[in-house]
DSSP file (Angstrom, degrees, kcal/mol; ACC not computed):
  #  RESIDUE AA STRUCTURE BP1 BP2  ACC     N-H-->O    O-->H-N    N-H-->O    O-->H-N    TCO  KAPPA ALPHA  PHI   PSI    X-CA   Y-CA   Z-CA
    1    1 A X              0   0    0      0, 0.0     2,-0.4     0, 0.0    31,-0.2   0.000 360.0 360.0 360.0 146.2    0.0    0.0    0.0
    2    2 A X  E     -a   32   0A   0     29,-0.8    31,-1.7    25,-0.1     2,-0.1  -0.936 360.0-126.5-157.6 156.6    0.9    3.4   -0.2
    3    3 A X  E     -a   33   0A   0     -2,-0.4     2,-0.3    29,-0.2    31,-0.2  -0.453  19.8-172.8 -89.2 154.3   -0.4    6.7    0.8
    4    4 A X  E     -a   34   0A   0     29,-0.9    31,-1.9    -2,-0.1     2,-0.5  -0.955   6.8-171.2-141.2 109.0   -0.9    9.5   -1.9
    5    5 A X  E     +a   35   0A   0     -2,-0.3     2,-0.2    29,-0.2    31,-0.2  -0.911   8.2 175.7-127.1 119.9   -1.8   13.1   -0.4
    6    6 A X  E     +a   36   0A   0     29,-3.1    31,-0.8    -2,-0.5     2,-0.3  -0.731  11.3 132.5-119.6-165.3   -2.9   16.0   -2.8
    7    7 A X  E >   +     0   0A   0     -2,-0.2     3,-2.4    29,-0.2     5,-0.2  -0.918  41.9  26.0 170.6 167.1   -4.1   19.5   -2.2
    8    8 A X  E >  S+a   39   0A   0     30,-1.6    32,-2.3     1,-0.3     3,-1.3  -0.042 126.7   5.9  62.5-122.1   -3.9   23.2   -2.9
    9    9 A X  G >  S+     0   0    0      1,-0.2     3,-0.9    30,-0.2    -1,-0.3   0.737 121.1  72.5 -88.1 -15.4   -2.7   23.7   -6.2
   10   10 A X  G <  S+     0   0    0     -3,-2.4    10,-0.2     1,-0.2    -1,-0.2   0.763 114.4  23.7 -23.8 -52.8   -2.7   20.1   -7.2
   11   11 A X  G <  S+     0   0    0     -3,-1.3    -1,-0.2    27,-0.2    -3,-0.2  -0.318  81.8 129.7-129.8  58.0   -6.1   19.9   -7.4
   12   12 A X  S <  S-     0   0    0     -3,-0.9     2,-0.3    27,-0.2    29,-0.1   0.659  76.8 -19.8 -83.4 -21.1   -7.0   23.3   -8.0
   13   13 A X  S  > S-     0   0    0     -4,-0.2     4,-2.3     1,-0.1     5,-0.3  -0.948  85.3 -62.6-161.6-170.3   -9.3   22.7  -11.0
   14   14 A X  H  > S+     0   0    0      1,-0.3     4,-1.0    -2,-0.3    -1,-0.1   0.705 127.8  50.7 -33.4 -55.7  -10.2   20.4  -13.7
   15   15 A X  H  > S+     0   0    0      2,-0.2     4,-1.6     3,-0.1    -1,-0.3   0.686 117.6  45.0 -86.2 -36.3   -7.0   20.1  -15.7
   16   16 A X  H >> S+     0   0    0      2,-0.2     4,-1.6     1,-0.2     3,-1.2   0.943 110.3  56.5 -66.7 -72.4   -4.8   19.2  -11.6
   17   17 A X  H 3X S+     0   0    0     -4,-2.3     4,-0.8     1,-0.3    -1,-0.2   0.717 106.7  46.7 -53.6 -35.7   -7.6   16.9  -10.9
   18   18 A X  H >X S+     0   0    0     -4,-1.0     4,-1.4    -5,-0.3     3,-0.5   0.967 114.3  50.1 -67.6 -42.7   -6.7   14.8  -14.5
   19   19 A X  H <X S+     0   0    0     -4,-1.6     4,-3.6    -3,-1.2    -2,-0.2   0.816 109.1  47.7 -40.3 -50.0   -3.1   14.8  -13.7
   20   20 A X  H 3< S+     0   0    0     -4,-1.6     4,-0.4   -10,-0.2    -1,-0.2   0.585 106.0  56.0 -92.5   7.8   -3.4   13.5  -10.5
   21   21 A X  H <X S+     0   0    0     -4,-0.8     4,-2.6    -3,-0.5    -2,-0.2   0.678 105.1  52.8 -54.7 -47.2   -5.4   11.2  -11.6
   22   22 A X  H >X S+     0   0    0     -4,-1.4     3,-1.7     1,-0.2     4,-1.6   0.985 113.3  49.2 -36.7 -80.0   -2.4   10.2  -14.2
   23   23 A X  H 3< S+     0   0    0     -4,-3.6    -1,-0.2     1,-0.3    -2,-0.2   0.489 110.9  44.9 -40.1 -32.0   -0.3   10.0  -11.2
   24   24 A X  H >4 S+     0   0    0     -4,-0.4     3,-1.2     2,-0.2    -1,-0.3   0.688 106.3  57.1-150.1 -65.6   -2.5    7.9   -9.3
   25   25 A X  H X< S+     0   0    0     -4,-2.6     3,-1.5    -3,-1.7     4,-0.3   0.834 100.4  61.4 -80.3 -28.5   -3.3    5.5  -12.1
   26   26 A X  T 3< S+     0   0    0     -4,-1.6    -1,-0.3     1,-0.3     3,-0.3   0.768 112.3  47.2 -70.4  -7.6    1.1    4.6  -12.5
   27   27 A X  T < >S+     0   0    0     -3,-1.2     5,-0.6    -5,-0.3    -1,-0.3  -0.197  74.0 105.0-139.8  65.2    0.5    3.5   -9.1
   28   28 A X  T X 5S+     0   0    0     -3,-1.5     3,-2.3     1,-0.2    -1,-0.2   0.647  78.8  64.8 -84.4 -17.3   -2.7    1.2   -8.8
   29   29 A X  T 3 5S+     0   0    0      1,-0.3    -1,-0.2    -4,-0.3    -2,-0.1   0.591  98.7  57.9 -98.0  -4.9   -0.6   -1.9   -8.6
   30   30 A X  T 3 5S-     0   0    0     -3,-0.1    -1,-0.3   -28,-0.1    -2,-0.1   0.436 108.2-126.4  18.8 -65.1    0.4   -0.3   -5.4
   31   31 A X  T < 5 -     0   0    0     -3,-2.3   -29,-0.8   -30,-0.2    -3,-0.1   0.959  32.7-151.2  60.3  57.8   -3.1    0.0   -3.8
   32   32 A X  E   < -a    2   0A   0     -5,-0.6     2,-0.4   -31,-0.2   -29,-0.2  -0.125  16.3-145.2 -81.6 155.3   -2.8    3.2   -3.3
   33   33 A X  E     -a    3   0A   0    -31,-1.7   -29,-0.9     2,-0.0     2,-0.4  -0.935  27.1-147.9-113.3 125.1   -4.9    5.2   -0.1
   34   34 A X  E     -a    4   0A   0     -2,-0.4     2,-0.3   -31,-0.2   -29,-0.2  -0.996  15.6-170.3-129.4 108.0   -5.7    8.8   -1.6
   35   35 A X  E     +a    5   0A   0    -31,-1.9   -29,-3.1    -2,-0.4     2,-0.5  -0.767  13.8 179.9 -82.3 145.4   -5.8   11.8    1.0
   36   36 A X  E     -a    6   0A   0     -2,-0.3   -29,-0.2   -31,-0.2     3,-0.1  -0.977   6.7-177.3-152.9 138.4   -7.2   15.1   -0.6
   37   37 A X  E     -     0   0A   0    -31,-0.8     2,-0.4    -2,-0.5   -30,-0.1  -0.034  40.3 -30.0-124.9-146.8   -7.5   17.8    0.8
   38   38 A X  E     -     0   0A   0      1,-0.1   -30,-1.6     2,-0.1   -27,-0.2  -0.570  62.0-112.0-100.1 124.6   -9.1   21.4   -0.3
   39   39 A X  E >   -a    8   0A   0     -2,-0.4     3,-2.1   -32,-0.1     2,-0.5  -0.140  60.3 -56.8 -59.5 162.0   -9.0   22.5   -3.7
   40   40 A X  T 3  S-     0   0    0    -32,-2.3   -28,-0.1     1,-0.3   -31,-0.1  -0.122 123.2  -5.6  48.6 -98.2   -6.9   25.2   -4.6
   41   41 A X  T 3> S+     0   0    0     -2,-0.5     4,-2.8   -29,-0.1    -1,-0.3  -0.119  97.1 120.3-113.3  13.8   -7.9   28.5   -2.3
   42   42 A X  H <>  +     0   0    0     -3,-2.1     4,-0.7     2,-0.2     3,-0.2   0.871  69.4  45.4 -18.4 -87.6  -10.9   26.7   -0.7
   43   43 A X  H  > S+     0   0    0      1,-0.2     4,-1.1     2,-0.2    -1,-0.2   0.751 120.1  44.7 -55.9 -21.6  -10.0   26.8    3.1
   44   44 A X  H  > S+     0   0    0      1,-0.1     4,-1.5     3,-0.1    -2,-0.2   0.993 118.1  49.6 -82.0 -31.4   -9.0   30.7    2.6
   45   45 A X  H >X S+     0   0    0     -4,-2.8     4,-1.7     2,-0.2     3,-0.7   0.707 111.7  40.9 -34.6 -70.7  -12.1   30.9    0.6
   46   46 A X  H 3X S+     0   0    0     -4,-0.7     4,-5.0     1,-0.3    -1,-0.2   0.907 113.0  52.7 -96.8 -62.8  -14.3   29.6    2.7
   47   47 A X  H 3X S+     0   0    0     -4,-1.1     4,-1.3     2,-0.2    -1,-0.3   0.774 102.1  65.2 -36.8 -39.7  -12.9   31.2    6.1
   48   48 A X  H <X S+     0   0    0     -4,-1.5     4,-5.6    -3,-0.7     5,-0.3   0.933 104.1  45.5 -14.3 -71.1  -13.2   34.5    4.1
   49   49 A X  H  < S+     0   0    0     -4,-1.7     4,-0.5     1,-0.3    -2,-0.2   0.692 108.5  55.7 -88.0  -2.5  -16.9   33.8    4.3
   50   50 A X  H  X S+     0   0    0     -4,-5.0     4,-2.7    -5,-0.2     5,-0.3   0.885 110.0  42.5 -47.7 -61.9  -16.8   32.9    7.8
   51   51 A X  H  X S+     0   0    0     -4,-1.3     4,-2.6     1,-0.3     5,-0.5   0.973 113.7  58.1 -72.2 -33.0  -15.2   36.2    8.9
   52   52 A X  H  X S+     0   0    0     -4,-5.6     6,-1.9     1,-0.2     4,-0.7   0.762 109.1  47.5 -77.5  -4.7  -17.9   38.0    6.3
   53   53 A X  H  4 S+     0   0    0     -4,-0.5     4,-0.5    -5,-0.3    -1,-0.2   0.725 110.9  43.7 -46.9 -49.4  -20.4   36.6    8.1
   54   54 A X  H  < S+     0   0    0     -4,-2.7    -2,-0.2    -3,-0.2    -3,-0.2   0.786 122.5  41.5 -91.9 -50.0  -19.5   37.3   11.3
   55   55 A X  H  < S+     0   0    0     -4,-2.6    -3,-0.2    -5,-0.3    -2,-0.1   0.801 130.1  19.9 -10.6 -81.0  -18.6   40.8   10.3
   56   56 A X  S  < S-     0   0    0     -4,-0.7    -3,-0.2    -5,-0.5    -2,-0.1   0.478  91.8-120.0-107.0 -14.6  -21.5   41.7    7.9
   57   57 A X  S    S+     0   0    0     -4,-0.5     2,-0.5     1,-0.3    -4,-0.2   0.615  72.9 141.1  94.7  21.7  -24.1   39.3    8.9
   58   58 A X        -     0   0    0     -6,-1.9     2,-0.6     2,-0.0    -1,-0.3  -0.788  49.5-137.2 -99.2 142.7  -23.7   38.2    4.9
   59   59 A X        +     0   0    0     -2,-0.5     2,-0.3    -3,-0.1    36,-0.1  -0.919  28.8 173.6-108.9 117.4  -23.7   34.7    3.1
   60   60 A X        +     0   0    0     -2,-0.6     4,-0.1   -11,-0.2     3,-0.1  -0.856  23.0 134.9-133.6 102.9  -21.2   34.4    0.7
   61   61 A X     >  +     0   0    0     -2,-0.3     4,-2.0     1,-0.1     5,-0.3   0.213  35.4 110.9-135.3  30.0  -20.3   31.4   -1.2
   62   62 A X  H  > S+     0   0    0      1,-0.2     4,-2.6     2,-0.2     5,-0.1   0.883  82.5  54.4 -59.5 -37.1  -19.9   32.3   -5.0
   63   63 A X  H  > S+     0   0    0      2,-0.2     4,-1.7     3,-0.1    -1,-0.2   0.952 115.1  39.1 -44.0 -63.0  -16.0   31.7   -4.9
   64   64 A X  H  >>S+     0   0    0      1,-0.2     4,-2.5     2,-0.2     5,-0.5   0.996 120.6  46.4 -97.1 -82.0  -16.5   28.1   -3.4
   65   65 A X  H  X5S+     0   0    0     -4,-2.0     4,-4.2     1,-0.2     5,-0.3   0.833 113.5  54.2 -11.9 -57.3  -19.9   27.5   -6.0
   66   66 A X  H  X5S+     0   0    0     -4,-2.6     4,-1.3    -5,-0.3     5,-0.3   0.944 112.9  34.4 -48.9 -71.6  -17.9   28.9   -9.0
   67   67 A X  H  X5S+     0   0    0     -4,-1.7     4,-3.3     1,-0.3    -1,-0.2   0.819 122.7  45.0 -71.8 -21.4  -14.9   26.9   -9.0
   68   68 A X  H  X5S+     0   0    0     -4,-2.5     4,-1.5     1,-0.3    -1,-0.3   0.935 114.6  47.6 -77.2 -29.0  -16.7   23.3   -7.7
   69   69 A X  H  X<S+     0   0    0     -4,-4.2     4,-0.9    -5,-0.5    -1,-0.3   0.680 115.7  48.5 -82.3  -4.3  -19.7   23.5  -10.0
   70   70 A X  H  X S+     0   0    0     -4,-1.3     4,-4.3    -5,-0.3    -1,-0.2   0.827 110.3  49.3 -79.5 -53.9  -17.3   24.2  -12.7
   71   71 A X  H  X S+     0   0    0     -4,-3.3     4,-1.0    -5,-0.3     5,-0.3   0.953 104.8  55.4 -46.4 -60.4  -15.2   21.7  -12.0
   72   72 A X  H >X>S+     0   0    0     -4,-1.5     5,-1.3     1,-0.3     3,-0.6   0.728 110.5  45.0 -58.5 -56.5  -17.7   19.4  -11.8
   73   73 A X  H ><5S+     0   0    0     -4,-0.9     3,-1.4     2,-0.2    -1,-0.3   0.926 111.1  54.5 -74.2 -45.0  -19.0   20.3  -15.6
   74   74 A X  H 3<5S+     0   0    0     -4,-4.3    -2,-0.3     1,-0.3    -1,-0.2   0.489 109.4  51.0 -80.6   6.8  -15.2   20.3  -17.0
   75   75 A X  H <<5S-     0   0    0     -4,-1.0    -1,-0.3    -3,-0.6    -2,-0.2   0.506 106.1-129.3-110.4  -8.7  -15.1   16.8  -15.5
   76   76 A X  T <<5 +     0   0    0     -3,-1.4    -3,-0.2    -4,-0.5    -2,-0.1   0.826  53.8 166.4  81.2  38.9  -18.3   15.7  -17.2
   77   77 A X      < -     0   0    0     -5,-1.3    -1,-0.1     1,-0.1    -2,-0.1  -0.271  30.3-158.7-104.2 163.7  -19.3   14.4  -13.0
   78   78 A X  S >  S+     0   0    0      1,-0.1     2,-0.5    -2,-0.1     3,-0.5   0.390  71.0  95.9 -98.2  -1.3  -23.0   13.5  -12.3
   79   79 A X  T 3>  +     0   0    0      1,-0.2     4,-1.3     2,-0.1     5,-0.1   0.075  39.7 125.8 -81.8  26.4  -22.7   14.0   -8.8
   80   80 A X  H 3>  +     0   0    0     -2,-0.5     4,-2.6     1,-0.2    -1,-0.2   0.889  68.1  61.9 -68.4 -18.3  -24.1   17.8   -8.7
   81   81 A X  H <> S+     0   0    0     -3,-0.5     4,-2.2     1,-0.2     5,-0.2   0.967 104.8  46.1 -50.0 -69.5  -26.9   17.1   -6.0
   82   82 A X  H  > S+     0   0    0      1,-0.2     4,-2.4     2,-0.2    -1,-0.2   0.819 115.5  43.0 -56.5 -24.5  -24.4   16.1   -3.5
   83   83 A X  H  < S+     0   0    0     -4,-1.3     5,-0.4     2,-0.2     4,-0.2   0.941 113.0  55.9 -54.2 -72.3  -22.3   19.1   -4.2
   84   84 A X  H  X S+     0   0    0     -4,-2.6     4,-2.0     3,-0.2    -2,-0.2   0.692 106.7  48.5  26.1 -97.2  -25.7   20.8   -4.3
   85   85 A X  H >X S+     0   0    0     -4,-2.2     4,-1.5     2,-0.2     3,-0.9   0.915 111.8  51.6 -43.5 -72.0  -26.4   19.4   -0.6
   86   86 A X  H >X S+     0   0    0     -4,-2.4     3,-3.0     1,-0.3     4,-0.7   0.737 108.7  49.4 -25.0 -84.9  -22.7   20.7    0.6
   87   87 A X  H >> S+     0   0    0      1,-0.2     4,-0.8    -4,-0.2     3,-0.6   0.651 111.4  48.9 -43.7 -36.1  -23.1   24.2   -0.6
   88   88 A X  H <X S+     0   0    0     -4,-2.0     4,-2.7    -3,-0.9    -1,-0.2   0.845 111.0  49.6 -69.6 -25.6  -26.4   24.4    1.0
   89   89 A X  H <X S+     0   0    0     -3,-3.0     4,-1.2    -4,-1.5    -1,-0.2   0.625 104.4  56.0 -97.3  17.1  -25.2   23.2    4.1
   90   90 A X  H X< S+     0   0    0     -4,-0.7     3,-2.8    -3,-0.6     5,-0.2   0.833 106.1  59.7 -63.3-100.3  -22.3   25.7    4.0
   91   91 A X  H 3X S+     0   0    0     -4,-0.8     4,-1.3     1,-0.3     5,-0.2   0.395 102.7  48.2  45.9 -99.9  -25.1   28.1    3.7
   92   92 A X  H 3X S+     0   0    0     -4,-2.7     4,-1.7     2,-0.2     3,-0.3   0.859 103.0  59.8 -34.7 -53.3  -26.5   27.2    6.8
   93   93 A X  H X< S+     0   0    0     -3,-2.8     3,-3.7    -4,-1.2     2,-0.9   0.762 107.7  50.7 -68.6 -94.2  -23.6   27.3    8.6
   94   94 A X  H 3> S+     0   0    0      1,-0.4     4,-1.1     2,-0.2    -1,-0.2   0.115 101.7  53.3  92.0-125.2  -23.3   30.7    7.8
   95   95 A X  H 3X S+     0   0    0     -4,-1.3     4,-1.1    -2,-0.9    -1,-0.4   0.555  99.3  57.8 -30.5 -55.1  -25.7   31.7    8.4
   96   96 A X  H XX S+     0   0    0     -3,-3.7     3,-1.0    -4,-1.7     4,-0.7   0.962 104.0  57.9 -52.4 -60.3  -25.8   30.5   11.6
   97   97 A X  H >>>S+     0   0    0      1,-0.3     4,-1.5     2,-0.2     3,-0.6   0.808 107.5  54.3 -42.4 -54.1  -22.3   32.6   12.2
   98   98 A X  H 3<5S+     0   0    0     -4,-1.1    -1,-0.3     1,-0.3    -2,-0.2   0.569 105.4  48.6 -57.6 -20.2  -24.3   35.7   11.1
   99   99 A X  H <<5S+     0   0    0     -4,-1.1    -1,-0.3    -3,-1.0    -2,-0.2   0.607 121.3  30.3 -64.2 -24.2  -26.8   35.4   13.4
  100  100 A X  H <<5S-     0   0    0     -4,-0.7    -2,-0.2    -3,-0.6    -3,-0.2   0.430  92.7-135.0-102.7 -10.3  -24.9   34.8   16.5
  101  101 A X  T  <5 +     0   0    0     -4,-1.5     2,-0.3     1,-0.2    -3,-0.2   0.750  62.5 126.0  52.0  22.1  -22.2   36.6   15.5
  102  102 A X      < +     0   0    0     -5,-0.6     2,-0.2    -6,-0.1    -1,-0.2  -0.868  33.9 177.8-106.7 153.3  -19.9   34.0   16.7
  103  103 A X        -     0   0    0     -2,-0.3     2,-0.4    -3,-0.1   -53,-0.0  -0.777  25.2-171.1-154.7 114.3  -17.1   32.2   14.7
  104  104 A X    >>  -     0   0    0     -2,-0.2     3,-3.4     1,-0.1     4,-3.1  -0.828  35.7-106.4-107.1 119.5  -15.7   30.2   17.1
  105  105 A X  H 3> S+     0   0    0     -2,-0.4     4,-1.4     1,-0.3     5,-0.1   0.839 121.0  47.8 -32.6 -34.1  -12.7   28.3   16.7
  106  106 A X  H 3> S+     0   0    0      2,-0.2     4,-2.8     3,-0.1    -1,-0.3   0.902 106.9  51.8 -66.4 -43.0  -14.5   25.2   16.4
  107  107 A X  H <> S+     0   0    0     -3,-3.4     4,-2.3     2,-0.2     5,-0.2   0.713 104.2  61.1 -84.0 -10.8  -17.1   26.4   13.8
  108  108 A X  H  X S+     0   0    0     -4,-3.1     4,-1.6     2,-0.2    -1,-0.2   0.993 105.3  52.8 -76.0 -36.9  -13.9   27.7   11.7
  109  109 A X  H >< S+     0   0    0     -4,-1.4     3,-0.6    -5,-0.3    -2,-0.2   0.880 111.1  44.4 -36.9 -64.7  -13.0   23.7   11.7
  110  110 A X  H >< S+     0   0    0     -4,-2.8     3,-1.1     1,-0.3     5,-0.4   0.737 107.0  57.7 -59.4 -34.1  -16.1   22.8   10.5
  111  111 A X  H 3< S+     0   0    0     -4,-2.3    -1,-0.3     1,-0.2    -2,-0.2   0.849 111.9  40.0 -51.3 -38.7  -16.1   25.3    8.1
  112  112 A X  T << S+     0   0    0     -4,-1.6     2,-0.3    -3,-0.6    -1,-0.2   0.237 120.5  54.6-103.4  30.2  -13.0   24.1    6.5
  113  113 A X  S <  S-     0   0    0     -3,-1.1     2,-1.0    -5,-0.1    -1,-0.0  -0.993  93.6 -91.8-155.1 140.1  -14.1   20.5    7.0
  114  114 A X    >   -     0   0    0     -2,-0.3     3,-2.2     1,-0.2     4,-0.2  -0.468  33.6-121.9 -85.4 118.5  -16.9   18.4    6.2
  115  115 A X  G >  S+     0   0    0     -2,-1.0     3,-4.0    -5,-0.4    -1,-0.2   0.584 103.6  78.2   9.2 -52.4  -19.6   18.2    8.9
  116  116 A X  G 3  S+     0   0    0      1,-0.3    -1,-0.3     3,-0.1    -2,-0.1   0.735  77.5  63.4 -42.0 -36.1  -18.9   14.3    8.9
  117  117 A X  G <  S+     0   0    0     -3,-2.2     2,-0.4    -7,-0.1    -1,-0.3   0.371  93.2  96.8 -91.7  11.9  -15.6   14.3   11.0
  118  118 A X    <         0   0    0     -3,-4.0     0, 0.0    -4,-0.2     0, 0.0  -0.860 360.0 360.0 -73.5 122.4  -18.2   15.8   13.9
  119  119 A X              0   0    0     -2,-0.4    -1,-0.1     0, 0.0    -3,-0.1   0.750 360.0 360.0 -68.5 360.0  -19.3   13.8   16.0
């Protein structure tokens, strides 16, 4: 086995995500374990719309939309519901941070992480 970890500008769009797919495929025989981690500017992205939340009491997630639903058509994927579902519960959270006016070290973790590794 072996572990294989990309991120950041690796997998920053469509054209990264085929490459490391390349890469990936010279070492199936391997069995390879694939960590991935946020495309591109994601986590500051997303943190951004944390702190403009908390800030301005605004929900902003057109950066994050653009570049995944894009992706997501330049990869020819079917999966847009479940993106879908993310972005709406980024949303939520949010939201939430603009109403309480908190962003709490915790909720910035979640922000830059999917809900799932909470218990």
């Amino acid at each position: 086995m072996i572990v294989m970890k990309f991120g950041g500008s690796s997998v920053a769009d469509a054209s990264r995500l085929r490459h490391v797919a390349e890469i990936v495929k010279t070492q199936l025989d391997k069995k390879p374990a694939l960590v991935l981690s946020a495309m591109g500017d994601t986590t500051d992205h997303l943190l951004e719309a944390g702190n403009t939340a908390l800030k301005n009491g605004k929900v902003e997630i057109a950066q994050v939309e653009k570049l995944h639903l894009a992706t997501i058509k330049n990869l020819k994927l079917t999966n847009q519901k479940e993106v879908g579902d993310l972005l709406e519960e980024l949303s939520r959270l949010l939201s939430g941070i603009a109403l309480i006016r908190e962003l709490s070290p915790r909720t910035k973790d979640i922000l830059s992480l999917s809900e799932k590794d909470f218990p």
